[in-house]
N, C-alpha and C positions, 0 to 999 in steps of 0.2 A: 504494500500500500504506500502512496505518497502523495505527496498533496504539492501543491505551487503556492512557493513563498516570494513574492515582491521582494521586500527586504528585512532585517533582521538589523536592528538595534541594540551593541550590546549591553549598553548602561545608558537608561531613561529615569528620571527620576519623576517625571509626568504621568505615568502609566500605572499610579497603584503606589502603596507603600512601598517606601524602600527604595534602593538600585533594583532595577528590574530588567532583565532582557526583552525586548517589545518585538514580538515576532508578524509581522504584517504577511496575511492571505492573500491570494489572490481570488476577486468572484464578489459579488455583493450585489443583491437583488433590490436595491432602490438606487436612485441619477438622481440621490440628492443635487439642488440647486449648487449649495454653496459647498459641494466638496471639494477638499483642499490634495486629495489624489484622487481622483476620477480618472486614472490610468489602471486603479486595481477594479474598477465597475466589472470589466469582462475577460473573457480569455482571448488572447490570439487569434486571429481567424487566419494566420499569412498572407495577408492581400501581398505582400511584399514593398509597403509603399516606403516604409520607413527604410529597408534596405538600399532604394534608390537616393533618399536622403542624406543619410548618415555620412557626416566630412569626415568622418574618421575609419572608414573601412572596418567598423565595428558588427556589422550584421551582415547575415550569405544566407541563400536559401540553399535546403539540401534536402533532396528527396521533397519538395514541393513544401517542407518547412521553415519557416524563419529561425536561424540559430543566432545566438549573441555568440559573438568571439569576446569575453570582457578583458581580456590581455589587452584589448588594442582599446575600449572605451575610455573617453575621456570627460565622461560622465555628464556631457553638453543638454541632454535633454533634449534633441532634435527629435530624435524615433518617438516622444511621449506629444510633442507639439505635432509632428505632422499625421498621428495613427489619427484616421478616422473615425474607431471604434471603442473609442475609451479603455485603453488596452497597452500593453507594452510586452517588446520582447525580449527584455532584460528580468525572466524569471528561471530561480530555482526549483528543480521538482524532488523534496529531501523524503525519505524514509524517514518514518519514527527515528529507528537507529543513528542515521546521518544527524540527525537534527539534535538529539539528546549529546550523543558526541560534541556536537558546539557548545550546549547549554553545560556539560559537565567541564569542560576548559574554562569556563568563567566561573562556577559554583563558586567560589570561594569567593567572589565578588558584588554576587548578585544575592537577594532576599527570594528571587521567584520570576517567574517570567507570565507574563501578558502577552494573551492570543488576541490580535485584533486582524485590523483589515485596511478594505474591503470588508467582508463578514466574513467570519472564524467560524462562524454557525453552519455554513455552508459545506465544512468539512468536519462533520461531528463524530462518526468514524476514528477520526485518525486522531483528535482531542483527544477523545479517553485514552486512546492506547500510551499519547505522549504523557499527559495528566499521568499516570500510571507508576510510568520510567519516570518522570521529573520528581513524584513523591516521593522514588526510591531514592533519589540525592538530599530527600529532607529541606525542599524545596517547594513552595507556595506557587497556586496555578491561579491566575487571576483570566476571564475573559471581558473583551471591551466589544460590546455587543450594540446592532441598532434595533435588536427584539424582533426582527422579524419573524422567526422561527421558533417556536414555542418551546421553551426548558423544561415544560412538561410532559411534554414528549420523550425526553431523554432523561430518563433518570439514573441511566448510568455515569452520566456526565454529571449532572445535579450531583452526585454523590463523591465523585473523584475531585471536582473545581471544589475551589475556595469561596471566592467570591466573583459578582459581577459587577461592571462598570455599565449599567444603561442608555444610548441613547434617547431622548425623548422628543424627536424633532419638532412635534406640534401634536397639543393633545383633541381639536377637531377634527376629524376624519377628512375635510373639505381641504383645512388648509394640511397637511399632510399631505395628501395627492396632488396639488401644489406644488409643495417642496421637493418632495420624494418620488411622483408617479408612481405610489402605491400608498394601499390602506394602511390603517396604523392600528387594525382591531387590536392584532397577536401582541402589540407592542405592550398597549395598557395591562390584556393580560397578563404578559411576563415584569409589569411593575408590580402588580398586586402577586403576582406566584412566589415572587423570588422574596419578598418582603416576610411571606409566611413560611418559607423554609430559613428564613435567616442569611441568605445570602445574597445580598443587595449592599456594596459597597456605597454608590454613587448612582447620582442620576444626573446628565449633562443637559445644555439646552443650548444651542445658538440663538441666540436676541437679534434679531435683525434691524438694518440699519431704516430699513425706513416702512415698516409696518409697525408702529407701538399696539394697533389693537389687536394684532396676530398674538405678537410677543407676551401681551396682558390676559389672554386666554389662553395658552398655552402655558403661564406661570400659575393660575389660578386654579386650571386643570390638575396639574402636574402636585400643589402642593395640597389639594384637596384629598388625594388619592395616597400623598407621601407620611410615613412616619416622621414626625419634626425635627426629630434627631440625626435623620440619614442623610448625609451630604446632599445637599442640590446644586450644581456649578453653573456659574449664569455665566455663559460665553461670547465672546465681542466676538461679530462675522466681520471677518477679516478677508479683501479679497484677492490674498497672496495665493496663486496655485488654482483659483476658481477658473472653469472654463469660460467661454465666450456667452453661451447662454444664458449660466449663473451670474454674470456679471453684467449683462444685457437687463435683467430684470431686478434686481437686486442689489447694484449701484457697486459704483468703489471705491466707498470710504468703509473707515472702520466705525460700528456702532462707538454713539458717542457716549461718555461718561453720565451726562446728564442721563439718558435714557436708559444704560445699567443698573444706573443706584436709582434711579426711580421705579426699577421694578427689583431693586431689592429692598425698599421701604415698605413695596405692595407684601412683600414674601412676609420681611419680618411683623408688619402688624394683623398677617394671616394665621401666626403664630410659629411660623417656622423659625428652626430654630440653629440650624449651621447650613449660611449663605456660602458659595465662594464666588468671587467674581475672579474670569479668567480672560 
């Protein structure tokens, strides 16, 4: 079995308690607006376009596939600007085993490692086997998840993970298909599931820059539904790395201060009770 990894971070201090190694998926079933990698959205299709691209003789097709030479890469980002398909052909495909091997050269350095993405969920399979081998180094399994696919479904994974990191892009199903091009049913579920098994680390939000009444029902949703104690992260949309479409619609500035601490006034006199602004 093996899964395609984007890239691998070996020490994040962002990603969860602790130093953590952040292992990014490739594959994730919603075109968030405001994604800041919307190259892990989809797999390769080898149109070959990037190959024609690339000023540095970094990609060749072989046997009608797109291969990365990464000896010769000089990490330009052209292949991720010109794919058409929200996609790139600078992926790893590791085994459990390959992939543990990396995590066990840093143990000594790291508290645990964070499955994210794209979505991590999409390879659920291959989480427990890794969750598994990562406990046996006496190491913490954290996933940073957009809920699309229900943890109650997997409760061998439920059982092996430590905790999760939640997206919660918009708690109206309206504005979600919006941002996302998908429903956000399974989402809400997997806030209230995870809350009742106890493993609900955080729940994140992007504030956008120029809808406050999206951002003011989506905080009101989100804290109606949260335990007051459980982090909630109120995130500036930032639009470093957004595509042309997200940025088309959703402007390019960075949400402004005023309109963060105005919706974490809204939080804290909701009763919530540990804001973070990011």
């Amino acid at each position: 079995m093996k899964a395609p990894i984007n890239r691998i971070i070996p020490f994040s201090n962002v990603d969860g308690p602790g130093n953590r190694m952040a292992i990014f998926f490739q594959r994730c079933p919603f075109k968030c607006l405001y994604c800041h990698n919307p190259e892990t959205i989809n797999d390769c299709i080898n149109c070959g376009i990037c190959v024609q691209n690339c000023p540095a003789a970094a990609l060749k097709i072989n046997d009608g596939k797109v291969v990365w030479l990464e000896e010769n890469c000089v990490s330009c980002d052209t292949c991720l600007q010109v794919c058409p398909n929200l996609s790139t052909p600078k992926i790893h495909h590791y085994t459990v085993k390959e992939l543990v091997e990396k995590i066990a050269f840093e143990k000594d350095f790291i508290s645990g490692i964070t499955v994210s993405g794209g979505e991590c969920m999409e390879h659920v399979p291959f989480l427990i086997e890794l969750f598994n081998e990562v406990k046996k180094l006496g190491k913490t399994c954290f996933v940073d998840s957009n809920g699309h696919h229900l943890f109650v479904d997997h409760p061998q994974l439920c059982e092996v993970m430590d905790m999760v990191m939640l997206d919660v892009k918009a708690y109206e199903a309206a504005d979600h298909m919006v941002l996302c091009a998908q429903d956000n049913q399974n989402v809400l579920k997997n806030l209230r599931y995870l809350q009742d098994i106890g493993k609900l680390y955080e729940v994140r939000t992007v504030m956008l820059p120029n809808d406050p009444q999206l951002n003011e029902r989506t905080l009101k949703g989100v804290i109606a539904n949260l335990d007051p104690n459980i982090r909630y992260k109120l995130i500036k949309y930032r639009p470093f790395g957004v595509r042309k479409e997200g940025l088309k619609k959703l402007g390019n500035t960075i949400t402004s201060d005023d309109e963060i601490n105005r919706l974490y006034d809204i939080a804290i006199k909701l009763g919530h009770k540990n804001i973070v602004i990011i």
